[in-house]
MARBAKE-492527 format. One record per residue: z, x, y of N, C-alpha, C, O in turn; residue in one letter. Coordinates in steps of 0.2 Angstrom, whole numbers, plus 2048, in hexadecimal, padded with zeros to 3 digits. Example, Ala and Ser with C-alpha at 12.3 -4.5 7.8 and 13.67 -1.06 7.14 Angstrom:
// MARBAKE-492527
+------+------+------+-------+-------+-------+------+------+------+------+------+------+------+
| n_c3 | n_c1 | n_c2 | ca_c3 | ca_c1 | ca_c2 | c_c3 | c_c1 | c_c2 | o_c3 | o_c1 | o_c2 | type |
+------+------+------+-------+-------+-------+------+------+------+------+------+------+------+
|  827 |  842 |  7E4 |   827 |   83E |   7EA |  827 |  842 |  7F0 |  82A |  847 |  7EF |    A |
|  823 |  840 |  7F5 |   824 |   844 |   7FB |  827 |  840 |  800 |  828 |  843 |  806 |    S |
+------+------+------+-------+-------+-------+------+------+------+------+------+------+------+
// end
This chain:
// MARBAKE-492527
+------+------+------+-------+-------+-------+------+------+------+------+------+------+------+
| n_c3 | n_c1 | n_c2 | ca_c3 | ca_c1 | ca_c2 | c_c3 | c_c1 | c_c2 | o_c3 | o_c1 | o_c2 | type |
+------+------+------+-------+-------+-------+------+------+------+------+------+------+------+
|  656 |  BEA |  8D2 |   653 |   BF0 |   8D0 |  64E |  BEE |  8CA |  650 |  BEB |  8C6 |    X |
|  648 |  BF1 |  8CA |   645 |   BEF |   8C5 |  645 |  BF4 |  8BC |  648 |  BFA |  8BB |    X |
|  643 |  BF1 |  8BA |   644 |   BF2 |   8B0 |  642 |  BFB |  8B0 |  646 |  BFF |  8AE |    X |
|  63B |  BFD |  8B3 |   637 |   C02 |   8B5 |  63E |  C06 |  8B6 |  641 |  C0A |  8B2 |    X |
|  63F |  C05 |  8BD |   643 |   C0B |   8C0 |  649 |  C0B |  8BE |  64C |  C0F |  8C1 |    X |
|  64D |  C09 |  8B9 |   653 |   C08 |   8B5 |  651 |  C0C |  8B1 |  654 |  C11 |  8B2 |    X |
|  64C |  C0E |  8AD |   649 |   C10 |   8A6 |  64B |  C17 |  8AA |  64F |  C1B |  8A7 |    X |
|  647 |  C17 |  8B0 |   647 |   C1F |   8B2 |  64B |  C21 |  8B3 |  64C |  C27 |  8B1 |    X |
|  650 |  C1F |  8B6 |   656 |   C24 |   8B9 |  659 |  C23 |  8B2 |  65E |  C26 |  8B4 |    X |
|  65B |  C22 |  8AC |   65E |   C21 |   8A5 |  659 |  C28 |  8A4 |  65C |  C2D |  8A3 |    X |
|  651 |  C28 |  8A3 |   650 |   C2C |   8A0 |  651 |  C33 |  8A2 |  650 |  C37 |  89E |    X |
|  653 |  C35 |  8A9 |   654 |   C3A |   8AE |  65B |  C3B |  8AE |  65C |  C41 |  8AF |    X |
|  660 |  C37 |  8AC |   667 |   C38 |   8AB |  668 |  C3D |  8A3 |  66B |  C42 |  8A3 |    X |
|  664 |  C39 |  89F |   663 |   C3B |   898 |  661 |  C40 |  897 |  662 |  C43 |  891 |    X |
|  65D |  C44 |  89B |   658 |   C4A |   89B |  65E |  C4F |  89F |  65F |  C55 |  89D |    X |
|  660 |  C4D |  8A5 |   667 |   C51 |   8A9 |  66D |  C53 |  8A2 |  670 |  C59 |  8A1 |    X |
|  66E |  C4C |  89F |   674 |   C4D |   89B |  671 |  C53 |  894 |  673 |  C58 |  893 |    X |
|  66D |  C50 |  892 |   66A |   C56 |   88B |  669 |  C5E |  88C |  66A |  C63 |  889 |    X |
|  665 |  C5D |  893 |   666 |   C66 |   895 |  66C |  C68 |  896 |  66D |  C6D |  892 |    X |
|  671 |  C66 |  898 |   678 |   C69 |   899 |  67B |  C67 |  895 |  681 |  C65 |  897 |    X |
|  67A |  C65 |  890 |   67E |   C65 |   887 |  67B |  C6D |  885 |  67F |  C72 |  883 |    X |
|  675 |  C6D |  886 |   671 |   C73 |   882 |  676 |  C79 |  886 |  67B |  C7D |  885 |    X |
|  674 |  C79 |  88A |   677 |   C7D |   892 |  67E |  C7F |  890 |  67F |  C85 |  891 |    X |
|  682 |  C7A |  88E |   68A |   C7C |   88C |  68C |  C7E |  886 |  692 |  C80 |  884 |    X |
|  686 |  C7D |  882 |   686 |   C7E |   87B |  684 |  C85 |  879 |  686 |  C88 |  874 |    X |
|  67F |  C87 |  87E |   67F |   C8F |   87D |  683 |  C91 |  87F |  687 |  C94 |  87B |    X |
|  686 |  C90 |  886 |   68D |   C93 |   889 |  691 |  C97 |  883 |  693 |  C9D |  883 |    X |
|  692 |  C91 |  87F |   69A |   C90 |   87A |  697 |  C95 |  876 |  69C |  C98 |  873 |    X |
|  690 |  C96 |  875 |   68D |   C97 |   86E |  68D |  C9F |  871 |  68E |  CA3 |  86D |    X |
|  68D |  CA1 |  876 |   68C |   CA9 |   878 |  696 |  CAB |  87A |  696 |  CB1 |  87A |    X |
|  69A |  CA9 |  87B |   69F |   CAA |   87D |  6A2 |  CAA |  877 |  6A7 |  CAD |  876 |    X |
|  6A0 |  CA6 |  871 |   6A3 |   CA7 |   86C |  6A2 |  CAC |  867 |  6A6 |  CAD |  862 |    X |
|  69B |  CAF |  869 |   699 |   CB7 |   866 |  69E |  CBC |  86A |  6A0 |  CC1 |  866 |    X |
|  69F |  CBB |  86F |   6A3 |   CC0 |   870 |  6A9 |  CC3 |  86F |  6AB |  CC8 |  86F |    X |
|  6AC |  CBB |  86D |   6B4 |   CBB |   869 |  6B4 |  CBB |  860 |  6B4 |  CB6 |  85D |    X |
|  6B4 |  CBF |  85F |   6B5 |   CC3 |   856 |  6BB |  CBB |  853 |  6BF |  CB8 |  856 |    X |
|  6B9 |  CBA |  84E |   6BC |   CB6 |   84B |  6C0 |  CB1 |  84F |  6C6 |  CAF |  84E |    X |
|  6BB |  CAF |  854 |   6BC |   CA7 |   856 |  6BC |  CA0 |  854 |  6B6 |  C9D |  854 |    X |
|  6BF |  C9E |  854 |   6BE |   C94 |   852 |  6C0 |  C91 |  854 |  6C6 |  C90 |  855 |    X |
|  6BB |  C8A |  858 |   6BB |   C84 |   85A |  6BF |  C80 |  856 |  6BF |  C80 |  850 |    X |
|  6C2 |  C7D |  858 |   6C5 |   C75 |   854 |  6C2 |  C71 |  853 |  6BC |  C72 |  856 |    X |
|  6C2 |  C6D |  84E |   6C0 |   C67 |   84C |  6B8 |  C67 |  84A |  6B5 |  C61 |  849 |    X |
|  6B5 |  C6E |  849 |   6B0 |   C71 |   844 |  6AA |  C70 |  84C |  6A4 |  C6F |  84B |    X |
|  6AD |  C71 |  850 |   6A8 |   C72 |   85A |  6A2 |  C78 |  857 |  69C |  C78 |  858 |    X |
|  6A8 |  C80 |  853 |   6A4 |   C82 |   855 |  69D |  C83 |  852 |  698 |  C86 |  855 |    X |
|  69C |  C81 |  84A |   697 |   C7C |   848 |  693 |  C7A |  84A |  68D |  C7C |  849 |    X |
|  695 |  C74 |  84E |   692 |   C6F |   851 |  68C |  C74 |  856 |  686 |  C74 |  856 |    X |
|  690 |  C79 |  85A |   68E |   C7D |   860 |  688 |  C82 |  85C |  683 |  C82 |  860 |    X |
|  689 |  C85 |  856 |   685 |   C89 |   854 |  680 |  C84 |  850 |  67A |  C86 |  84E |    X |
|  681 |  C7D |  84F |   67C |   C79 |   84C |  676 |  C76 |  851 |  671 |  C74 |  850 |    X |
|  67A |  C77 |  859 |   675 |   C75 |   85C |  671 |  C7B |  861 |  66B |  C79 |  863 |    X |
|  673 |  C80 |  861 |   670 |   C84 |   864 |  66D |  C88 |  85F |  66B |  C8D |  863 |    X |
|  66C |  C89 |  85A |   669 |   C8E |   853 |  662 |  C8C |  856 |  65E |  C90 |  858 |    X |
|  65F |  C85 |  855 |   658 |   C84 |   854 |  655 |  C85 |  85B |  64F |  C85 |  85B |    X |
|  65B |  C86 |  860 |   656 |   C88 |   868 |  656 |  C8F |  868 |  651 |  C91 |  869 |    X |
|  65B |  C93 |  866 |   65C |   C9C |   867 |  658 |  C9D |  860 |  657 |  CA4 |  860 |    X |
|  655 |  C9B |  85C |   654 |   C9F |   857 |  64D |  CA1 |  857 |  64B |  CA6 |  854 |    X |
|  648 |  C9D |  85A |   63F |   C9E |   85A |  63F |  CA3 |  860 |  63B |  CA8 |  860 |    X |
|  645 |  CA2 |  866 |   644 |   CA7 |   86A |  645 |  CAE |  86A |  642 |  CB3 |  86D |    X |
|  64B |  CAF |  865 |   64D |   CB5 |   860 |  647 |  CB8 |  85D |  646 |  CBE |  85F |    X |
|  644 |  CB4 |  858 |   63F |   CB7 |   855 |  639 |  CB9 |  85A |  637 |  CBF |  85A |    X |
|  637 |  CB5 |  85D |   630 |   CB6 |   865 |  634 |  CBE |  868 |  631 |  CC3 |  867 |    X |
|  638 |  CBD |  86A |   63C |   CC3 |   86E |  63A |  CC9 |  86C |  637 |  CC9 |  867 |    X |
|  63B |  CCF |  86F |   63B |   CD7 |   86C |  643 |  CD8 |  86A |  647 |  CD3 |  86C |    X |
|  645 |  CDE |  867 |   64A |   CE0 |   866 |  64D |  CE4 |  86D |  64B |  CE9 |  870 |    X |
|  653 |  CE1 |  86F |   654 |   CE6 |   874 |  65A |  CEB |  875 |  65D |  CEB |  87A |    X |
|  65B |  CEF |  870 |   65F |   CF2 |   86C |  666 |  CEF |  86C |  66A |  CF3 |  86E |    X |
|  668 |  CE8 |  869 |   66E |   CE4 |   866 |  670 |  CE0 |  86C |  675 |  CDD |  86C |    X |
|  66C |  CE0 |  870 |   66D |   CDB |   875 |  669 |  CD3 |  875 |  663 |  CD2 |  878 |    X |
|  66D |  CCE |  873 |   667 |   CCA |   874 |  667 |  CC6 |  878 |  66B |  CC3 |  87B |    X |
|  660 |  CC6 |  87B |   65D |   CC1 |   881 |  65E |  CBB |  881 |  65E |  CB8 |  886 |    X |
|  65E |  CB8 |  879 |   65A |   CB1 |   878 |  65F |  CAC |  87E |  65D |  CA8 |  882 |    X |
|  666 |  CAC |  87C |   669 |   CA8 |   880 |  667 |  CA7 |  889 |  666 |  CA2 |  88C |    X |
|  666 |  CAD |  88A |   662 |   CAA |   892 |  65B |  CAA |  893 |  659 |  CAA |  899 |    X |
|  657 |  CAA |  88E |   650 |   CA7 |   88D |  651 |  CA0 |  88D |  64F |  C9D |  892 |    X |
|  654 |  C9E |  889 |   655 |   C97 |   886 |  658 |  C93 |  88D |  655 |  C8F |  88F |    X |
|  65D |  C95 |  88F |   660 |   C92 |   896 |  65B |  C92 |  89A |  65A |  C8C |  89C |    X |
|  657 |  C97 |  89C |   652 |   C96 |   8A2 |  64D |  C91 |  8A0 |  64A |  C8E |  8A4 |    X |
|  64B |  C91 |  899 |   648 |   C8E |   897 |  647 |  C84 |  897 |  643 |  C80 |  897 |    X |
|  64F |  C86 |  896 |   651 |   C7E |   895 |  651 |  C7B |  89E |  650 |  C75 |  8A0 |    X |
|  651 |  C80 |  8A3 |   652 |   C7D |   8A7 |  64A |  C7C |  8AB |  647 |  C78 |  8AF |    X |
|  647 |  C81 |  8A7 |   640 |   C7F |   8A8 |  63B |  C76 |  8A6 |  639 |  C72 |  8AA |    X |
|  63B |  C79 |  8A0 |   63B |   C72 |   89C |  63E |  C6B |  89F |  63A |  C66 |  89F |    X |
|  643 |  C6A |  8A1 |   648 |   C63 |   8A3 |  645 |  C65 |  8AB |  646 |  C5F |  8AE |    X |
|  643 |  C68 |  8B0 |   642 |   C68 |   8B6 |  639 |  C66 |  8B6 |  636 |  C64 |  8BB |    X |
|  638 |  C67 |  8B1 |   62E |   C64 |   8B2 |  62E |  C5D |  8AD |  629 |  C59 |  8AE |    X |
|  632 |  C5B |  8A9 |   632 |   C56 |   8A8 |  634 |  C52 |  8AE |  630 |  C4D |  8B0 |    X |
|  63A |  C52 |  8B1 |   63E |   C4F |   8B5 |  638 |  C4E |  8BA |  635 |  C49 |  8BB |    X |
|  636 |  C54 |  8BC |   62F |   C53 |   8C0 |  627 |  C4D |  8BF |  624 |  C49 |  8C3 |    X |
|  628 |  C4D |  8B8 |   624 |   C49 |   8B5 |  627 |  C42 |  8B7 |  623 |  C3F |  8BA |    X |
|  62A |  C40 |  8B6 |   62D |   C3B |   8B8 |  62C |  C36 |  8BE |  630 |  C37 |  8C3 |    X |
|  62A |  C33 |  8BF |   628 |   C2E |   8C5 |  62D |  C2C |  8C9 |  632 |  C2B |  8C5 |    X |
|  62E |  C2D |  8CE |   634 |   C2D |   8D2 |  637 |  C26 |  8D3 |  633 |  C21 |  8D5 |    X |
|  63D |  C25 |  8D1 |   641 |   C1E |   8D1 |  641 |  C1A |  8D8 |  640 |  C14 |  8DA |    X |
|  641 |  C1F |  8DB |   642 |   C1A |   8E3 |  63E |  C19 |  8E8 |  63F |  C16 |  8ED |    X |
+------+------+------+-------+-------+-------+------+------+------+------+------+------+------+
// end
């Protein structure tokens, strides 16, 4: 197999694997608003709120208000899936 097509399927794996960290990271991060004085172990739920604050929060502000409901979580999902599927596209096909 050549160097080329190794490169690709790593960077299509890596691109697969990053959207479904973000993917699960909202998950945790909307399921944990729901539950009132929730906590992760080993300081996750931190981690969760460190990693999805910088994707929900532009979209929060861009957004309307929809009286205390927020959208941003499944803007941001659709969005990720947007994004990793036209890259993925971009991509020269391995085979």
């Amino acid at each position: 197999m050549c160097t080329t097509c190794l490169l690709i399927v790593f960077v299509e794996a890596f691109i697969n694997v990053l959207a479904g960290a973000l993917t699960l990271a909202i998950f945790v991060r909307v399921i944990l608003s729901w539950i009132p004085n929730a906590r992760l172990p080993f300081g996750l739920g931190d981690f969760v709120f460190g990693v999805s604050e910088p994707i929900l929060s532009p979209i929060r502000r861009a957004m309307p208000f929809f009286g205390g409901i927020d959208f941003s979580p499944f803007v941001a999902l659709i969005a990720i899936q947007i994004v990793s599927g036209l890259i993925l596209r971009a991509l020269p096909s391995a085979i």
